[in-house]
Structure formats: structure tokens, C-alpha cells
N, C-alpha and C positions, 0 to 999 in steps of 0.2 A: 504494500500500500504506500503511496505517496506521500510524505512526512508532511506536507503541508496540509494536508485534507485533514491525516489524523492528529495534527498537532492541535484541532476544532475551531479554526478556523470558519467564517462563513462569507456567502455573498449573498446578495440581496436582488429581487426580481422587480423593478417594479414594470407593468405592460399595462398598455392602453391599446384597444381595439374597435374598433369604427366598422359599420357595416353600411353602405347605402343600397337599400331593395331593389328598388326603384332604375338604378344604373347597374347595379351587382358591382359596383366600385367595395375594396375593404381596404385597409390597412391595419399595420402594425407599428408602435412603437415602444420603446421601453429604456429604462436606464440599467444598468446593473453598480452596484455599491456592494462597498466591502463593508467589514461589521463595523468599524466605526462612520457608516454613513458616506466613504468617500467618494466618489465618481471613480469607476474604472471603465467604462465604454458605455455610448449608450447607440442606439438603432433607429431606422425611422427605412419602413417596409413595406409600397404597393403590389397588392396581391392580386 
């Protein structure tokens, strides 16, 4: 096992989701953060 995983360590999801019916347009966006709250990458995804 990867010492960084088991040392308990976490990261954080936060996702935003949008759907329009009507066009079938969706997306995705999301940040991910480490346990103290910090920004490590965040995403922004049409589907």
C-alpha cells in the first residue's frame, strides 16, 4: 500500500452538475482539496 494513503491522509470532492432537458446540454464541474481545505486541481466538463 502507498504510504501516503495509509499515513490517513484525505482529499476532498467537491462536484457541481447541471443538466438542460430541453437541449440535452450537461456538465460537470468540481474542485478537489486536501484535508486542510487547500486547492489541489479543480475541472470544468461538457458532456
Amino acid at each position: 500500500m502507498d504510504s501516503e494513503w495509509s499515513s490517513g491522509k484525505r482529499i476532498f470532492f467537491n462536484i457541481d452538475d447541471v443538466v438542460q432537458l430541453e437541449s440535452r446540454n450537461a456538465a460537470s464541474r468540481g474542485v478537489i482539496r486536501d484535508e486542510n481545505g487547500d486547492w489541489l486541481f479543480g475541472y470544468n466538463i461538457y458532456l
